[in-house]
C-alpha positions as CSV (number, residue, x, y, z in Angstrom):
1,X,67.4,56.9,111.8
2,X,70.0,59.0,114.0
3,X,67.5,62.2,113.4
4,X,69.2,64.2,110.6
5,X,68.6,64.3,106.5
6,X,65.0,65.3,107.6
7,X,62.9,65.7,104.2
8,X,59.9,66.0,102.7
9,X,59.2,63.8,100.0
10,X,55.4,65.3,99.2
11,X,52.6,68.0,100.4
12,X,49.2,66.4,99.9
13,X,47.0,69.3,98.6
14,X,43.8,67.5,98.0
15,X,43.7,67.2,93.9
16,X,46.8,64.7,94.7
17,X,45.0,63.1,98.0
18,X,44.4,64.0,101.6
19,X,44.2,63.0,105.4
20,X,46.1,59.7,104.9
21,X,45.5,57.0,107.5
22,X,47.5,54.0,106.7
23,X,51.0,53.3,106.3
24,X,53.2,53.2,103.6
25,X,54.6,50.1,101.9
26,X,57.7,49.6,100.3
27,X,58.6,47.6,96.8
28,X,61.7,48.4,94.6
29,X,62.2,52.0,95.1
30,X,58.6,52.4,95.4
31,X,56.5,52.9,97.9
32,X,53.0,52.6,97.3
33,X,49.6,54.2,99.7
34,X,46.0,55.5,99.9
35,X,44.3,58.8,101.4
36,X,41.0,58.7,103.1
37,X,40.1,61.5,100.6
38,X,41.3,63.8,97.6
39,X,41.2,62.6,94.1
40,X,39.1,64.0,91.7
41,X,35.6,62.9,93.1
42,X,37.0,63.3,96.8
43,X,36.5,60.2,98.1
44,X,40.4,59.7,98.1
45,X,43.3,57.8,96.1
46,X,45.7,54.8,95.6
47,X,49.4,56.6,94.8
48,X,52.9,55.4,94.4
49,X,55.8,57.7,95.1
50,X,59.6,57.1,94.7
51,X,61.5,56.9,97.9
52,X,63.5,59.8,96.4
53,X,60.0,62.3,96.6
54,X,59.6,61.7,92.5
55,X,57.3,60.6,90.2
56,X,54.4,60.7,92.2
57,X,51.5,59.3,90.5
58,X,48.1,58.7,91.4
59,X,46.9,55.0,90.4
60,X,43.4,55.3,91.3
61,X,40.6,57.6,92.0
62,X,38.4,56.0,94.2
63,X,34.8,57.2,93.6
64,X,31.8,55.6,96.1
65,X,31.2,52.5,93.4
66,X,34.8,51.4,93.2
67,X,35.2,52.5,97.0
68,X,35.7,55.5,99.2
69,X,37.6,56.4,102.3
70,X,39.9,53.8,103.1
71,X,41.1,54.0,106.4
72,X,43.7,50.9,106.2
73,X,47.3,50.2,104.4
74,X,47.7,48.4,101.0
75,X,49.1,44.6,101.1
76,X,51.3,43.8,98.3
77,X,51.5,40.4,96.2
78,X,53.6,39.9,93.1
79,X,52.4,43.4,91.4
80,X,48.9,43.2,93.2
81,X,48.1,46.1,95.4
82,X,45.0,44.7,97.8
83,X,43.1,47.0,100.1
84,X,39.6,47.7,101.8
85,X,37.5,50.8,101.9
86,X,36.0,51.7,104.9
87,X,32.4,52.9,102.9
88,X,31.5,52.5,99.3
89,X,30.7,50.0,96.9
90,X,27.3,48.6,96.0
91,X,26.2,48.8,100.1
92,X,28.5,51.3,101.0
93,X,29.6,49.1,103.7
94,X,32.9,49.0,102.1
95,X,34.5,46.6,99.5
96,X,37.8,45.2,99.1
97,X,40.0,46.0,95.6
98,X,42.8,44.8,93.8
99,X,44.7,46.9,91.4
100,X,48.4,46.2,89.6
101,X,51.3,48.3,90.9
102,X,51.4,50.3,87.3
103,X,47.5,51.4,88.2
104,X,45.9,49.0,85.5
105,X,43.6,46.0,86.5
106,X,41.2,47.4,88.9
107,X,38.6,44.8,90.4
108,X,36.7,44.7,93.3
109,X,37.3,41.3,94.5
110,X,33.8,41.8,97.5
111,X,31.2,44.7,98.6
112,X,31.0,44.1,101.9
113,X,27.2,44.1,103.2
114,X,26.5,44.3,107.0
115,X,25.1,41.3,108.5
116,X,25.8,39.3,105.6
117,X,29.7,39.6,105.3
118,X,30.5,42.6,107.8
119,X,30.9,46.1,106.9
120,X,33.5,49.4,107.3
121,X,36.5,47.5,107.4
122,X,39.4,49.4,109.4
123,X,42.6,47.6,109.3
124,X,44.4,46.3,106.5
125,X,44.3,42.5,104.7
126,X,47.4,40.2,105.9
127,X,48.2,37.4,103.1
128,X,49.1,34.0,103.7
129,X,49.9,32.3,100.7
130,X,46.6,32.7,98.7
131,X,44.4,33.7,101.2
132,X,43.6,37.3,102.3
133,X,42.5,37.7,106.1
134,X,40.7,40.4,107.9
135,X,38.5,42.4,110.1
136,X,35.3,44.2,109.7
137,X,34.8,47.3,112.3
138,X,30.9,46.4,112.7
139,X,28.3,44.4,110.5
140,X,28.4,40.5,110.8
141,X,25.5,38.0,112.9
142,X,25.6,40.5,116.1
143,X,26.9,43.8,114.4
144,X,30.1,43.9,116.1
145,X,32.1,43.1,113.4
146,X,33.7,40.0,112.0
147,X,36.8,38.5,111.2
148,X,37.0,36.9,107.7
149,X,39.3,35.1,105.1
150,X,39.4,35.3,101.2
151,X,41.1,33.8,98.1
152,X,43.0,36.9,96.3
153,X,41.1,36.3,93.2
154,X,37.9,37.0,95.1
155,X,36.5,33.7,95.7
156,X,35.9,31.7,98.6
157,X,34.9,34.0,101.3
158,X,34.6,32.9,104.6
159,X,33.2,34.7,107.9
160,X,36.1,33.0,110.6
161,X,34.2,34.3,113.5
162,X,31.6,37.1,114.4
163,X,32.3,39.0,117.4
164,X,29.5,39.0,119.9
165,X,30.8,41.5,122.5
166,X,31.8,38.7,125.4
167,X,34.6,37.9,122.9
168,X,35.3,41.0,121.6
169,X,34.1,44.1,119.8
170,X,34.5,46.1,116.9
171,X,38.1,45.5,115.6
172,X,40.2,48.7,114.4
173,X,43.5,47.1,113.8
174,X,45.1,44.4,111.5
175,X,45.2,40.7,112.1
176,X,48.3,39.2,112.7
177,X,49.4,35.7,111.7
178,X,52.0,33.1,112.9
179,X,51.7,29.9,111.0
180,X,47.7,29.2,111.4
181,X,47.4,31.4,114.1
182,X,45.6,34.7,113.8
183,X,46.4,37.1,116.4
184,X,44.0,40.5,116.6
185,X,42.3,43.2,119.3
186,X,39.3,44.5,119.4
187,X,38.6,48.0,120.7
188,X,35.4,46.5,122.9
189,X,34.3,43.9,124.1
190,X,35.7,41.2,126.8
191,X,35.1,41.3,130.4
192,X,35.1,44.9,131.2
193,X,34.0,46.0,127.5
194,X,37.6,47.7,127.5
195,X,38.8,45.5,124.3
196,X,40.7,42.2,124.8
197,X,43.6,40.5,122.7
198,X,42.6,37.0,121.0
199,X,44.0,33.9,118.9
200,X,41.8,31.9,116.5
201,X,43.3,29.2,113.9
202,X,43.0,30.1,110.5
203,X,40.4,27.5,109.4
């Protein structure tokens, strides 16, 4: 943190993953991510790396049916990884996974499927208790995305609200939550279509 010890832990080269867009989380000594692309079919990976730079290993190769292109971070629950791709699955409109931190286990808890459920997720899924919340870039009633809540066994979903342009518009970021309180932006919408900031309870 003072600026010195810089070092790099790992050069993505495309057979191990590449152009990463989320963040990386931490558990143990590991910390766990995704690229937007790489892997064997391209369409890019989950990985876990040691904080040291070793043991690098690729968990999953996402490849259009189980996913592709996430443009989010993971969200970690017990030794559940949870994520959304921003295409793929049955509608490539996206889907949200769940794999174990050892790479076993992979389901896809929801295909996301425009108007329906929303589609090309952005963000990353916050977890509260049970429940996974989130936010759809576009699909929903009016196409301008959605914000939505799920059980992490992949029951129960729930559109919270679909965004309609006077109260926002297609969502890149991550919800945030304080008690039942979701707290979000949206990169349109509002007033002046310049994006606002919003609140909406949980239920």
């Amino acid at each position: 943190t003072d600026g010195t010890g810089y070092t790099k832990l790992l050069d993505f080269n495309g057979a191990n993953g590449s152009d990463p867009y989320g963040s990386l989380i931490l558990s143990s000594n590991n910390l766990y991510g995704m690229t937007k692309y790489g892997g064997i079919a391209g369409d890019g990976i989950v990985f876990k790396i040691n904080i040291n730079g070793s043991g690098y290993k690729k968990l999953l190769n996402f490849n259009g049916t189980n996913g592709y292109a996430p443009y989010g971070s993971l969200t970690l629950a017990d030794t559940g990884l949870y994520g959304m791709t921003y295409i793929g699955g049955v509608n490539n409109d996206g889907c949200i996974f769940k794999i174990d931190t050892n790479g076993i286990g992979y389901t896809k808890l929801l295909d996301f499927n425009s108007t329906i459920n929303g589609s090309n997720p952005h963000g990353s899924l916050i977890l509260s208790g049970n429940i996974l919340y989130g936010m759809t870039l576009y699909g929903g009633a009016n196409g301008n995305g959605c914000i939505f809540k799920i059980n992490n066994n992949g029951s129960g979903y729930t559109k919270i609200l679909d965004f309609d342009s006077t109260n926002g518009s297609n969502p890149y970021g991550s919800l945030t939550i304080v008690d039942t309180i979701l707290y979000g932006m949206t990169s349109r919408g509002g007033a002046s279509d310049d994006g606002c900031i919003f609140k909406i309870k949980t239920d």
